[in-house]
Z-matrix of the N, CA and C atoms (Angstrom, degrees):
N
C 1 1.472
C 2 1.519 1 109.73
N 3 1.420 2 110.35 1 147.85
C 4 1.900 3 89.92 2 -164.50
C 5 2.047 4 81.95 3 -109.38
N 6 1.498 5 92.94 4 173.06
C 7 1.628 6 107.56 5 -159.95
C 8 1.344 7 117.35 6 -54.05
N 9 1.795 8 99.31 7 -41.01
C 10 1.489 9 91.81 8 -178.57
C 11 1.413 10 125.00 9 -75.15
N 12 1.199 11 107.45 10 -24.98
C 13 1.629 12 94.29 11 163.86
C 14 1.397 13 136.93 12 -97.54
N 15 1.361 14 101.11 13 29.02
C 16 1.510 15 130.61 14 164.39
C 17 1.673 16 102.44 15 -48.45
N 18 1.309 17 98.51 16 -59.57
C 19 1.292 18 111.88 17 -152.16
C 20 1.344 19 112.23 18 -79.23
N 21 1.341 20 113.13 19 -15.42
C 22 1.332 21 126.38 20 175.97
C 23 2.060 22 111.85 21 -67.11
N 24 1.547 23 85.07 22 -33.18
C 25 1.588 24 93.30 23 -167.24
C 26 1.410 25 118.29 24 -90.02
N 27 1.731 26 114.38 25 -17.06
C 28 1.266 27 140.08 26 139.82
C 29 0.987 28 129.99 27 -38.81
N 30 1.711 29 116.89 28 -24.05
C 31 1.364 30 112.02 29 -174.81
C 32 1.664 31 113.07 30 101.26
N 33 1.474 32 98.20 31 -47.08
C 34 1.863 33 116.62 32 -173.73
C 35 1.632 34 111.66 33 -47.78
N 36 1.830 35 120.57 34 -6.21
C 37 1.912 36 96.69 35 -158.77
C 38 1.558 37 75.93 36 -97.74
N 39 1.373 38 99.22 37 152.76
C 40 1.412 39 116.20 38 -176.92
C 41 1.706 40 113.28 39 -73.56
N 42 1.586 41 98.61 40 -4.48
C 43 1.499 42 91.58 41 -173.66
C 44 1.850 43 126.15 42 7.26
N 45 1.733 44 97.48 43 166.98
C 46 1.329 45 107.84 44 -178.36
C 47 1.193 46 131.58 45 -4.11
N 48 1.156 47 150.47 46 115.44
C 49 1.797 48 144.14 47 -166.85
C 50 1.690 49 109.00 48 -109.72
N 51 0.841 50 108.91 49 164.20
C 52 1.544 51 122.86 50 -144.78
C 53 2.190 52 94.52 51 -88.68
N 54 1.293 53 96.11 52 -36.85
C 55 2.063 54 120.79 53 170.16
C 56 1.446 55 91.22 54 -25.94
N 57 1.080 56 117.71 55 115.79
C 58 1.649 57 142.74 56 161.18
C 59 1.534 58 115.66 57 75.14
N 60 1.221 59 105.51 58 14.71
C 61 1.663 60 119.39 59 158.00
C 62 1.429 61 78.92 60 102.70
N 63 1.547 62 162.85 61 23.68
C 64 1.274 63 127.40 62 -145.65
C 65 1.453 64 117.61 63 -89.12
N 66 1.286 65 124.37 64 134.17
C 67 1.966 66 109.31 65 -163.57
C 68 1.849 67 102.52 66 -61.50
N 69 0.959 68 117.41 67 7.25
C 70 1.321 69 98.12 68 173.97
C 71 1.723 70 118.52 69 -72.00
N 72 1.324 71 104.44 70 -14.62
C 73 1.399 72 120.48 71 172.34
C 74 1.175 73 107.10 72 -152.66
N 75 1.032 74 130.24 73 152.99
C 76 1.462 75 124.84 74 -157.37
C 77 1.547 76 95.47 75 -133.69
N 78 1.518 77 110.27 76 153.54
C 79 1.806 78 103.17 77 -164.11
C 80 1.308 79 91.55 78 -72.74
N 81 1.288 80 137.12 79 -36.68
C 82 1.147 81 145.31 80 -175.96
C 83 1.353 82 127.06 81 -80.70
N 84 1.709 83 114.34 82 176.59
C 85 2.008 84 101.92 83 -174.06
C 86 1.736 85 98.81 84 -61.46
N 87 1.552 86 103.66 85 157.23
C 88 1.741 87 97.64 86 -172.82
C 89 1.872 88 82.88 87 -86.36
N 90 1.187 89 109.81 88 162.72
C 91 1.786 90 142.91 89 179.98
C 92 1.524 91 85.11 90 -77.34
N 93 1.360 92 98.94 91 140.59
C 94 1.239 93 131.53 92 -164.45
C 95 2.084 94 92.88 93 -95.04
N 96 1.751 95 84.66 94 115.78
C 97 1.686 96 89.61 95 179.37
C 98 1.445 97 134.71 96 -33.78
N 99 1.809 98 104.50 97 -30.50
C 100 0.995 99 87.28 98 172.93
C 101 1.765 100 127.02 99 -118.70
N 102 1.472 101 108.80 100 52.54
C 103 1.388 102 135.42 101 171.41
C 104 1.224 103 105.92 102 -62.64
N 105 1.521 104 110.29 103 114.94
C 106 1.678 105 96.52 104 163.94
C 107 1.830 106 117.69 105 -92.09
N 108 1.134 107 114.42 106 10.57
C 109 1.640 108 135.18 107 -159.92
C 110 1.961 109 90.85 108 -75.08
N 111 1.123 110 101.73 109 158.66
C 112 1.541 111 99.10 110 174.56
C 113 1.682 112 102.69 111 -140.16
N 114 1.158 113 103.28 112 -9.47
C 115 1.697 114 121.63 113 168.04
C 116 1.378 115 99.37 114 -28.33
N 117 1.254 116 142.96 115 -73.46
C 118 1.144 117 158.89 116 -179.88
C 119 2.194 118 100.85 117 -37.54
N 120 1.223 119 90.08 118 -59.44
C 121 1.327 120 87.72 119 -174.92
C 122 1.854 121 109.45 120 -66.60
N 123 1.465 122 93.15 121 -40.91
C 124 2.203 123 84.59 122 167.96
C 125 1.077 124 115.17 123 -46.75
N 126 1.030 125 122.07 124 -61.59
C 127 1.622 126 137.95 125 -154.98
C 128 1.211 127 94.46 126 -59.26
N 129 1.409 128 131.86 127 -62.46
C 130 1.763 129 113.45 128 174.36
C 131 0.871 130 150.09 129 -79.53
N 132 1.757 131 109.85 130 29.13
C 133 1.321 132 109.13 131 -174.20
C 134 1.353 133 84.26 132 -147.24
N 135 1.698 134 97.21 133 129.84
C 136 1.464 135 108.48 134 161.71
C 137 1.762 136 134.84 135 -86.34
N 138 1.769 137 119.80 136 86.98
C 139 1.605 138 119.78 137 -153.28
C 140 1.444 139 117.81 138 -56.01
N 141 1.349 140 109.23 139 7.01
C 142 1.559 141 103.84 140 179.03
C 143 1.510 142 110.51 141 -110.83
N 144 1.425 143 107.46 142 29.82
C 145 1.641 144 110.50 143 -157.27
C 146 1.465 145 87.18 144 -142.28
N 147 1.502 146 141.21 145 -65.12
C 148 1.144 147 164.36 146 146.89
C 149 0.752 148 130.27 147 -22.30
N 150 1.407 149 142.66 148 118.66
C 151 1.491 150 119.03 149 148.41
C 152 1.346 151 138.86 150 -104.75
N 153 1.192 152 108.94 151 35.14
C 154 1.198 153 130.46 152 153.68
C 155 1.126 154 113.74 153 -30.33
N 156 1.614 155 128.50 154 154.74
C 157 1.475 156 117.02 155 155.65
C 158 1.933 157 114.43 156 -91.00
N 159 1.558 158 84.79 157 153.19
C 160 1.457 159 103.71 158 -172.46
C 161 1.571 160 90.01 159 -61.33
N 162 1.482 161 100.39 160 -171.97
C 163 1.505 162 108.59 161 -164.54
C 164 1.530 163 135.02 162 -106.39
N 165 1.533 164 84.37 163 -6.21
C 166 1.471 165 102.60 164 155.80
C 167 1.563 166 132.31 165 -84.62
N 168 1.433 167 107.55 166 122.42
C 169 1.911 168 137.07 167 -156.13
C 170 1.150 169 89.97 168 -74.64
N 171 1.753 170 122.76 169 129.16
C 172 1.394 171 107.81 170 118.12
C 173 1.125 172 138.18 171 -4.25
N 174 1.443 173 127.21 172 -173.77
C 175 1.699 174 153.93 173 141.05
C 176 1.336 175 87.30 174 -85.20
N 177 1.342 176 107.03 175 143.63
C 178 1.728 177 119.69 176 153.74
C 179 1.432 178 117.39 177 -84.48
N 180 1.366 179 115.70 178 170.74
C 181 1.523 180 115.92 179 -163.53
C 182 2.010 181 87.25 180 -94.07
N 183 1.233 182 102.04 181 -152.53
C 184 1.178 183 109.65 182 -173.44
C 185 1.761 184 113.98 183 -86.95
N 186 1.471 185 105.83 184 -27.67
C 187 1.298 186 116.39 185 -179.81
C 188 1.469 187 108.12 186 -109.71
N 189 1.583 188 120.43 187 100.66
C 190 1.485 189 124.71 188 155.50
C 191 1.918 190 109.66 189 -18.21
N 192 1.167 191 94.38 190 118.71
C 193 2.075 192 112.23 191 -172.17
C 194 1.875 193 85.16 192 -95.39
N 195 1.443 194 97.40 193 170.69
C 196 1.351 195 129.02 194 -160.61
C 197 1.439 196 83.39 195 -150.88
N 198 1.632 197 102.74 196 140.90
C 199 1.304 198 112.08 197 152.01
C 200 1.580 199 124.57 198 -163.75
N 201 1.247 200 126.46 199 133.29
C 202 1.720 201 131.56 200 -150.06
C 203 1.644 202 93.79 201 -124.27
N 204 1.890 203 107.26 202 117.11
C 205 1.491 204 89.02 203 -176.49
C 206 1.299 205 95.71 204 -121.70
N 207 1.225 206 146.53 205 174.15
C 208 1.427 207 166.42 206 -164.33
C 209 1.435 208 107.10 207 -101.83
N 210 1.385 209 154.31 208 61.71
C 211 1.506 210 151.59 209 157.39
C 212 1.114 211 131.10 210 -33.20
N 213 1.591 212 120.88 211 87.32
C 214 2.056 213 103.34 212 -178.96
C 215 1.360 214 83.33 213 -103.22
N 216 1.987 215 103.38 214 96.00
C 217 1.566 216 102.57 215 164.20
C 218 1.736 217 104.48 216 -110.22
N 219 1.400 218 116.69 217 -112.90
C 220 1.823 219 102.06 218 -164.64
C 221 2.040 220 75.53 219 -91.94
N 222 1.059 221 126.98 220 1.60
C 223 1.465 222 121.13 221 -166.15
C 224 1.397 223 107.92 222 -163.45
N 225 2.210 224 110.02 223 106.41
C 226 1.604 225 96.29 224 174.25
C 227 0.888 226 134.64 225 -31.44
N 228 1.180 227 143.49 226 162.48
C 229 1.728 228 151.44 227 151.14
C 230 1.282 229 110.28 228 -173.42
N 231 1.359 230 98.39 229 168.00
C 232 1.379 231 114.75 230 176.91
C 233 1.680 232 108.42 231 -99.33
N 234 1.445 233 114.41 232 146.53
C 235 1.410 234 99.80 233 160.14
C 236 1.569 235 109.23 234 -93.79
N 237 1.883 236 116.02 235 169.65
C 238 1.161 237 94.27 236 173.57
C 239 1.459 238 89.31 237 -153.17
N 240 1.631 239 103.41 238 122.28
C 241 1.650 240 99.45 239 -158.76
C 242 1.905 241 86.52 240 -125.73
N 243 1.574 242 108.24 241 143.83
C 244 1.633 243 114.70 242 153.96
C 245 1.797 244 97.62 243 -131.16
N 246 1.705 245 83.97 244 147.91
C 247 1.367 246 109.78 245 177.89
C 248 1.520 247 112.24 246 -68.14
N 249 1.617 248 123.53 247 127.83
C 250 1.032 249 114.27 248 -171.11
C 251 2.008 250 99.16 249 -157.52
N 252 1.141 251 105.19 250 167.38
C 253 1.564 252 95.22 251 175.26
C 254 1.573 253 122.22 252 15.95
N 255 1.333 254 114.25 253 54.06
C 256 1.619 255 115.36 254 -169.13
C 257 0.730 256 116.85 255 59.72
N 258 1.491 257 152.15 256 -1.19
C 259 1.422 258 151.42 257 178.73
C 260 1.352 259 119.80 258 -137.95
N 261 1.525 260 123.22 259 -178.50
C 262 1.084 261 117.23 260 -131.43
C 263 1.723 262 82.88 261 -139.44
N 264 1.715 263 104.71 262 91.99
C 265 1.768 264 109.59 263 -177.70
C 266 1.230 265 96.57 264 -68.74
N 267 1.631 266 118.12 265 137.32
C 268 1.534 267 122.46 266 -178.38
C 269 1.697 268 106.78 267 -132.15
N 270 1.068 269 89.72 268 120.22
C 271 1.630 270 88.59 269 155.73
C 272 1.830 271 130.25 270 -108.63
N 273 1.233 272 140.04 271 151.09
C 274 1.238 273 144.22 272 158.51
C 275 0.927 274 109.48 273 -50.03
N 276 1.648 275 153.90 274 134.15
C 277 1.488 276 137.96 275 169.17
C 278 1.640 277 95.30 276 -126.94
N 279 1.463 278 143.24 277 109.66
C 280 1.175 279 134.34 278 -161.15
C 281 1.548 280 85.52 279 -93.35
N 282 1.035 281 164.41 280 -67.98
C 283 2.009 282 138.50 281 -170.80
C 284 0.756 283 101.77 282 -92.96
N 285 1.779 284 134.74 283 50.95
C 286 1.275 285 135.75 284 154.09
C 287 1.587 286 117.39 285 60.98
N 288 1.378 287 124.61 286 174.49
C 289 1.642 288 133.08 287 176.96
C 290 1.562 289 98.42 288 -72.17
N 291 1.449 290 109.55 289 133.49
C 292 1.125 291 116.91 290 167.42
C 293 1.894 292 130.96 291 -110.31
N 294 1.358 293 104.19 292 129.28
C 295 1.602 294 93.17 293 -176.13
C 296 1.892 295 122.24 294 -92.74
N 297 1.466 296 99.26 295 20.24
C 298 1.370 297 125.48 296 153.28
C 299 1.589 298 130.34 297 -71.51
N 300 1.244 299 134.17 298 73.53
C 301 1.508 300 119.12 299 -168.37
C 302 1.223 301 124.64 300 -54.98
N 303 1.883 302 114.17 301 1.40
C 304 1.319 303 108.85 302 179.33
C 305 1.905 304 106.40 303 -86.97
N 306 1.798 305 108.62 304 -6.44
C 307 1.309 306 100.96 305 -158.32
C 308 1.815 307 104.73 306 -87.64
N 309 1.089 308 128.35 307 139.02
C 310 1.512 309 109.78 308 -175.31
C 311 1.606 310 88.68 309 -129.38
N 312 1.348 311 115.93 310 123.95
C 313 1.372 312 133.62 311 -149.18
C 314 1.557 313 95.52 312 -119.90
N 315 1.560 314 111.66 313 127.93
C 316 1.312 315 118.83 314 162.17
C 317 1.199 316 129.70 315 -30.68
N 318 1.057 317 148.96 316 140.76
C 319 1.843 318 137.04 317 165.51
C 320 1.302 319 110.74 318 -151.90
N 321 1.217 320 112.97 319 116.38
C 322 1.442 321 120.40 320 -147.26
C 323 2.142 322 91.41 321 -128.31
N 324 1.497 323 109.29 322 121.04
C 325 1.296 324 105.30 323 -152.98
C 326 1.559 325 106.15 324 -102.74
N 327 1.537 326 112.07 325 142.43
C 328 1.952 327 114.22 326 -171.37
C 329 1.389 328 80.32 327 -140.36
N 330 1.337 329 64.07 328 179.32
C 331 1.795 330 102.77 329 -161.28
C 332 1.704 331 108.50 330 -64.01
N 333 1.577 332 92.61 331 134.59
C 334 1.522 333 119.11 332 -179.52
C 335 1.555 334 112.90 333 -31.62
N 336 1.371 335 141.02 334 130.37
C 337 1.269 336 142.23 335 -158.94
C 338 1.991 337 103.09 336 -111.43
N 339 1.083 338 123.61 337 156.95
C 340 1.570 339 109.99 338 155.61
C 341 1.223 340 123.92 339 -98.66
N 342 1.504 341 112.08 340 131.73
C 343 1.421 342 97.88 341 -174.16
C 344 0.983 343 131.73 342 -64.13
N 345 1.350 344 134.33 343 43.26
C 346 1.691 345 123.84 344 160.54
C 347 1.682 346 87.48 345 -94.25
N 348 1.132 347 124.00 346 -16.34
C 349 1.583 348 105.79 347 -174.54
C 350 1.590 349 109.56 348 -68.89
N 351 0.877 350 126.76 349 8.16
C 352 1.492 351 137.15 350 176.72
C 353 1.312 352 93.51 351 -66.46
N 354 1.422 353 144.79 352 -54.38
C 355 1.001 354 143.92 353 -129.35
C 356 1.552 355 104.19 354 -123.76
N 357 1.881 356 119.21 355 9.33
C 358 1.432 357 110.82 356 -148.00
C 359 2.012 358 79.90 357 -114.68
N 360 1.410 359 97.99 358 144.99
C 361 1.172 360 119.99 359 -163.96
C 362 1.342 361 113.80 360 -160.56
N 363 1.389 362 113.37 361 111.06
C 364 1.779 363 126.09 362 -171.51
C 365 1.546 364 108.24 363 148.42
N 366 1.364 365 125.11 364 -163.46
C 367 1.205 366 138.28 365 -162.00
C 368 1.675 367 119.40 366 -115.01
N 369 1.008 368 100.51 367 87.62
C 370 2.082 369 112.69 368 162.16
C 371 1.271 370 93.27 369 -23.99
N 372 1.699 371 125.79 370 120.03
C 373 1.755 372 118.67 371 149.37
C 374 1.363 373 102.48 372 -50.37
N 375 1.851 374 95.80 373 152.74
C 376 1.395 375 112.97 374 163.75
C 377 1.945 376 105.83 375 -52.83
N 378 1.521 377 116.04 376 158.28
C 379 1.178 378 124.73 377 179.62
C 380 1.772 379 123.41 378 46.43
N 381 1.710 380 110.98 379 26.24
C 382 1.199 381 111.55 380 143.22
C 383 1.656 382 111.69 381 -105.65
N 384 1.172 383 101.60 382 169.89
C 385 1.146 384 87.36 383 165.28
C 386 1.659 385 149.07 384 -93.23
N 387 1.398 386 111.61 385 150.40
C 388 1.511 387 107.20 386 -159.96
C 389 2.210 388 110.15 387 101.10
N 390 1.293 389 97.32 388 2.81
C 391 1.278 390 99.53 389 -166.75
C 392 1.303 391 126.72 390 -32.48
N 393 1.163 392 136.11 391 146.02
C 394 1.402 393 109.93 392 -174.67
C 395 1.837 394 112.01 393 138.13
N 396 0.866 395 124.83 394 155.29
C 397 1.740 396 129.73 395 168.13
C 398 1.882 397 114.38 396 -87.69
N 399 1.259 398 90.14 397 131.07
C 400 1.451 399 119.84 398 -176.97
C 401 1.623 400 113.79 399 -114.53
N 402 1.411 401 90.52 400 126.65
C 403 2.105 402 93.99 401 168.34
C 404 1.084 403 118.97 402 -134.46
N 405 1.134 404 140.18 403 174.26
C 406 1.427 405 129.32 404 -166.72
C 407 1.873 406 96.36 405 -113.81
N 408 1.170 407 113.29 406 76.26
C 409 1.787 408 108.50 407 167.38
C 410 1.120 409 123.88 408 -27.07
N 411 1.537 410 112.91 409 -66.69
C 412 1.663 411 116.58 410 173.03
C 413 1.569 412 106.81 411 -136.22
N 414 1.532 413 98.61 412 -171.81
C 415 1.539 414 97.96 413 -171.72
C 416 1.885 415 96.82 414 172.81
N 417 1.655 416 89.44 415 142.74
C 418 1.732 417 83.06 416 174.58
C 419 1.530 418 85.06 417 157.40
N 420 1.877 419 114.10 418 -156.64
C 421 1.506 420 116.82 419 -158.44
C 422 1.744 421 106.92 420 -82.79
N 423 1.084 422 118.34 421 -147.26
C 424 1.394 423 132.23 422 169.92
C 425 1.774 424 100.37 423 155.18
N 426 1.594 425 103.32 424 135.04
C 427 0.866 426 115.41 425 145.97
C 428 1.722 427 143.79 426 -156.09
N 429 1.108 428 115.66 427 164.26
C 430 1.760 429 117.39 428 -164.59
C 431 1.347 430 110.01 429 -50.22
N 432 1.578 431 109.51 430 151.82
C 433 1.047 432 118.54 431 -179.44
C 434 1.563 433 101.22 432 -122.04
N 435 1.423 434 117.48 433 160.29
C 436 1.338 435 122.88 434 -178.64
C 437 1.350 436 125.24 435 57.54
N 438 1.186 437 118.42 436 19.99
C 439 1.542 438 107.60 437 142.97
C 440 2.211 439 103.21 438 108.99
N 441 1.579 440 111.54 439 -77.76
C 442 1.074 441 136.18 440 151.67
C 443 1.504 442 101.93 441 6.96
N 444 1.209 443 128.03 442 145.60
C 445 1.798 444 140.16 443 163.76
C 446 1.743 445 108.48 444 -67.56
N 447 1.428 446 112.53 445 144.62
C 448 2.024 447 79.49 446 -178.22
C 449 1.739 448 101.83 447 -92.17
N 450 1.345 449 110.44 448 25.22
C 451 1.514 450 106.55 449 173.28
C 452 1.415 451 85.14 450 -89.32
N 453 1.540 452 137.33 451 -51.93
C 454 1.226 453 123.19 452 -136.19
C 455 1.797 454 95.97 453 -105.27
N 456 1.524 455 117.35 454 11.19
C 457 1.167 456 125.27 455 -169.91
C 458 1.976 457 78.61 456 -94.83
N 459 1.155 458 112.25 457 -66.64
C 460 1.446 459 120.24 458 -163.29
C 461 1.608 460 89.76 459 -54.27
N 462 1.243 461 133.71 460 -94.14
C 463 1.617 462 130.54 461 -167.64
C 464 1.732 463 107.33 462 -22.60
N 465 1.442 464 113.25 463 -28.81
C 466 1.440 465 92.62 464 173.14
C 467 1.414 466 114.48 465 -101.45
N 468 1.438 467 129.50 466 25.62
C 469 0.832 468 130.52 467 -155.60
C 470 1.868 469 147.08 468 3.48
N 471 1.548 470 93.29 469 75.12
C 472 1.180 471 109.75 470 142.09
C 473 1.573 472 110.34 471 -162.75
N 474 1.234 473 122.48 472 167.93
C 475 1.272 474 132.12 473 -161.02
C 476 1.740 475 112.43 474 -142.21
N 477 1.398 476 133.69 475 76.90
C 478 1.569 477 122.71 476 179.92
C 479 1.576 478 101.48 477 -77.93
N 480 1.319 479 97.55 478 143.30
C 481 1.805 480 109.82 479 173.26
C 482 1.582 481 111.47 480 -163.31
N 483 1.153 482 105.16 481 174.44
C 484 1.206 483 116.17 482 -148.75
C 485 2.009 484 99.54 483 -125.47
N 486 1.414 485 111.99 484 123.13
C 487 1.535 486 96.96 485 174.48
C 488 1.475 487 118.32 486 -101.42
N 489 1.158 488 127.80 487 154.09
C 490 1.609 489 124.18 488 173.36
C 491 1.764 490 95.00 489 -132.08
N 492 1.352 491 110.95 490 71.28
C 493 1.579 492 105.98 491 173.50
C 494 1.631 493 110.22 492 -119.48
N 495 1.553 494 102.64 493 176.26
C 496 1.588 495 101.59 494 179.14
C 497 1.166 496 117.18 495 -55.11
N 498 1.893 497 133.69 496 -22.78
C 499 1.730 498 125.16 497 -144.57
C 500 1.649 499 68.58 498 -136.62
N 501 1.348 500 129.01 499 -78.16
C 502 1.105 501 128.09 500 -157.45
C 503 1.524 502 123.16 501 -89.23
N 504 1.389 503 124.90 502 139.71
C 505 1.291 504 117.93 503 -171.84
C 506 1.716 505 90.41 504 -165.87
N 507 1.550 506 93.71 505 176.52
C 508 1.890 507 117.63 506 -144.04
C 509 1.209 508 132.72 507 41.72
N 510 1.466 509 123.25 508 -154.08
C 511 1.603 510 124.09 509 -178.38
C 512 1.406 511 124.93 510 -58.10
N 513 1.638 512 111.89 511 127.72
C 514 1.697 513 96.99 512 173.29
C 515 1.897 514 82.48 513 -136.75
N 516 1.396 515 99.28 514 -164.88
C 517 1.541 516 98.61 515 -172.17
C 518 1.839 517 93.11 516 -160.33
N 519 0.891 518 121.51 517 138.60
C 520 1.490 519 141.43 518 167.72
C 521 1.904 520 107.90 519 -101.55
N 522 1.298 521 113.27 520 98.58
C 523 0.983 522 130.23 521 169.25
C 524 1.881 523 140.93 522 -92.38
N 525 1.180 524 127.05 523 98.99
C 526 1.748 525 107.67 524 -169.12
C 527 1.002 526 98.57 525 -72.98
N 528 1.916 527 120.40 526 151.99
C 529 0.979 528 127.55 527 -176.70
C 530 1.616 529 114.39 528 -117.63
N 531 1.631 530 91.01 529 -46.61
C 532 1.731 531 96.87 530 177.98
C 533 1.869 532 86.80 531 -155.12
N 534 1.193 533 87.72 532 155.26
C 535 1.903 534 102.23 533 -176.18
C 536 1.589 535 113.67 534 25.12
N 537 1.464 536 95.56 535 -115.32
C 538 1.949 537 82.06 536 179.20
C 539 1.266 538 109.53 537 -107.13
N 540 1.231 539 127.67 538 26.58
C 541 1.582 540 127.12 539 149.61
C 542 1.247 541 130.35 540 -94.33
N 543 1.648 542 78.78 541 142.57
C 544 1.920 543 96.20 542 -168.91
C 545 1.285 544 102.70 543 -119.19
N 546 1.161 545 106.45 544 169.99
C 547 2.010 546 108.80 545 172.78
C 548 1.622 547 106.03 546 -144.43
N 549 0.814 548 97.01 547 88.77
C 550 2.071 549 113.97 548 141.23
C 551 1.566 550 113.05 549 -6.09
N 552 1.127 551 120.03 550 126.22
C 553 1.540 552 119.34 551 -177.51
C 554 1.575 553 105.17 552 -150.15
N 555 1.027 554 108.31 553 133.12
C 556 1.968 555 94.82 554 167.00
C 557 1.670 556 104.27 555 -110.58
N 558 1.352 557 105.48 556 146.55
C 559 1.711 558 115.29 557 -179.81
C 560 1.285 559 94.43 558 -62.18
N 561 1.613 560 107.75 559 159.37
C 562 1.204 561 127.80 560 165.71
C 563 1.686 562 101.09 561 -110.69
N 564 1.957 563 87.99 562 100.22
C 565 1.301 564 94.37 563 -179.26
C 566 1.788 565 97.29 564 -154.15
N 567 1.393 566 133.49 565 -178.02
C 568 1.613 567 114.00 566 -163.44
C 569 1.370 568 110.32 567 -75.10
N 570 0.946 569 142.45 568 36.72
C 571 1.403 570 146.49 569 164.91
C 572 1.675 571 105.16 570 -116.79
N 573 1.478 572 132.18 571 9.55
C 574 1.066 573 122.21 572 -148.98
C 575 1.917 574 86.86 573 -119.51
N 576 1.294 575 118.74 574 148.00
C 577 1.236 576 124.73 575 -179.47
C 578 1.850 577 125.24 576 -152.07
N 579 0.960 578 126.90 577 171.16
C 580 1.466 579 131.77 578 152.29
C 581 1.098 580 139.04 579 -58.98
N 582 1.206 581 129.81 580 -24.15
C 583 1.409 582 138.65 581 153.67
C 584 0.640 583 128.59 582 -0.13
N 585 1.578 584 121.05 583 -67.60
C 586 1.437 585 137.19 584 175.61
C 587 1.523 586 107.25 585 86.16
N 588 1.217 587 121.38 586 -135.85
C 589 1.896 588 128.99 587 174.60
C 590 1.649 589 107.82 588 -112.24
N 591 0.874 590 134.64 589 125.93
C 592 1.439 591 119.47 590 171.38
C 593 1.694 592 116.20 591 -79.52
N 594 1.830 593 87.73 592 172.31
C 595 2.031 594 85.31 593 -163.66
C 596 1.634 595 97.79 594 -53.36
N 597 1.508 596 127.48 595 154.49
C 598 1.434 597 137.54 596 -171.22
C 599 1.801 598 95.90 597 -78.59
N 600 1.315 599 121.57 598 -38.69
C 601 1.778 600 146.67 599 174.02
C 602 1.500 601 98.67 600 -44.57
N 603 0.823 602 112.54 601 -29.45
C 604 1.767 603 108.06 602 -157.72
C 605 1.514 604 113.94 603 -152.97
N 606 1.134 605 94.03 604 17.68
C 607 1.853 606 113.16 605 164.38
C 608 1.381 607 111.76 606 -89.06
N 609 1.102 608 134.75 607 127.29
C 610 1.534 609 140.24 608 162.01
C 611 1.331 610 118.08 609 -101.77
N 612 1.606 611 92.28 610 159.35
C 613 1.765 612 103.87 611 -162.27
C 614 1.658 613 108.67 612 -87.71
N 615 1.455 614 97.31 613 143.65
C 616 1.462 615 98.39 614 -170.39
C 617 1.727 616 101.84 615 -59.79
N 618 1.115 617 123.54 616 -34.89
C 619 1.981 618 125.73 617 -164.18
C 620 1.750 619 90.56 618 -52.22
N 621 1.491 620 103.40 619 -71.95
C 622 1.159 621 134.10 620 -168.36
C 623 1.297 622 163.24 621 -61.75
N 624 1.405 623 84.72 622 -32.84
C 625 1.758 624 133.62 623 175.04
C 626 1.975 625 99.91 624 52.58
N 627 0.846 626 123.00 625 35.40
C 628 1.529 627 138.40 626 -172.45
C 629 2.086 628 83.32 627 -116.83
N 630 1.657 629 81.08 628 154.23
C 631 1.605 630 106.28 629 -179.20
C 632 1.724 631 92.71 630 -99.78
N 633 1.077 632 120.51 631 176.45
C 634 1.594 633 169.94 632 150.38
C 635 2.081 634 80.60 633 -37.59
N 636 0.653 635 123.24 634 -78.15
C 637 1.717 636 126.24 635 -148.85
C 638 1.567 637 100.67 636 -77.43
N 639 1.338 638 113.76 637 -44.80
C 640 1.667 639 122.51 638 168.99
C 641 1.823 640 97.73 639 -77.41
N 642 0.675 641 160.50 640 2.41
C 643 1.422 642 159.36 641 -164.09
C 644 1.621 643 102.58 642 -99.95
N 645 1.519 644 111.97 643 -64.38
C 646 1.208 645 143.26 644 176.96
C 647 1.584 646 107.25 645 -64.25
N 648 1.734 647 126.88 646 -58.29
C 649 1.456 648 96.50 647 159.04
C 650 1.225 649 140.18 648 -64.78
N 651 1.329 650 124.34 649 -3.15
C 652 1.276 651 117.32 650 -177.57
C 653 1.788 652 94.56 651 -104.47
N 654 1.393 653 117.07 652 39.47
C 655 1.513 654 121.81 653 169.91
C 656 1.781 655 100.46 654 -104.85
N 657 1.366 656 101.65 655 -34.94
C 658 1.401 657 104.95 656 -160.57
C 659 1.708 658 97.43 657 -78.67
């Protein structure tokens, strides 16, 4: 395991902070992964302020979607959401998904998303919550591994799956470790590499091919 994400698995990285409501941590206890409720997600977002999508889901297509977004809220992160029970299980990942199997990445779990947010891309006003610019990093299928429900995969905490996206692809696994932290892992299998996450500053969005900083001026 290399040092810096020692500390992640310790408990010690300060990940996402609670400063401007941002869902990477939520001021409140985070929603239990496997919530299918989105109540949580109404309640903090005001739709005449936002443009977020409201909280009512689509139908899903035939293939369960994946989607990894980029957060400059009071604290980078990545989001990291799979389609599941109509909604969209999300975790915070503060150094993002890694395609290193030595990296085992924080994942710190909030409240259930709707899936049209798969597709939502632009800038949270200051003083709602989550404030901040959003991009969509990657995006594409995923599906379960081992058999298990992924409600009853998550309640026992762990989760194997499989990605088919533009940046990331094959086995990764969502693991609990202690209370409501989990850690992100990708198999070491031929899709697996060194890479690691790239800087979040100078990452562009798969829709768009625009960064985080060009994203946000073309908000104003």
């Amino acid at each position: 395991m290399r040092r810096e994400d020692h500390r992640a698995d310790n408990g010690r990285g300060k990940g996402p902070r609670a400063a401007r409501g941002g869902p990477g941590h939520p001021s409140g206890p985070a929603a239990p992964a496997s919530s299918g409720s989105l109540g949580t997600y109404r309640e903090r977002r005001d739709f005449s302020r936002t443009a977020e999508p409201e909280a009512e889901s689509p139908s899903g297509g035939a293939a369960a979607r994946f989607v990894v977004q980029i957060h400059d809220a009071s604290s980078m992160h990545f989001d990291f959401r799979l389609e599941a029970d109509g909604v969209l299980k999300s975790w915070a990942v503060p150094k993002g998904p890694s395609t290193d199997p030595q990296d085992k990445r924080l994942a710190m779990p909030t409240e259930d998303h709707p899936l049209a947010y798969r597709n939502f891309e632009g800038t949270i006003a200051e003083g709602e919550y989550g404030a901040g610019t959003v991009i969509i990093w990657d995006e594409g299928t995923w599906r379960q591994e081992r058999g298990r429900s992924v409600r009853e995969a998550l309640e026992r905490g762990h989760l194997s799956f499989r990605l088919d996206g533009r940046k990331l692809r094959g086995g990764f696994a969502l693991t609990r470790f202690r209370g409501d932290a989990w850690l992100l892992v990708k198999r070491d299998d031929g899709s697996a590499g060194r890479r690691g996450t790239p800087d979040p500053t100078r990452a562009r969005s798969a829709r768009t091919g625009r960064t985080l900083r060009q994203t946000a001026a073309g908000a104003r």
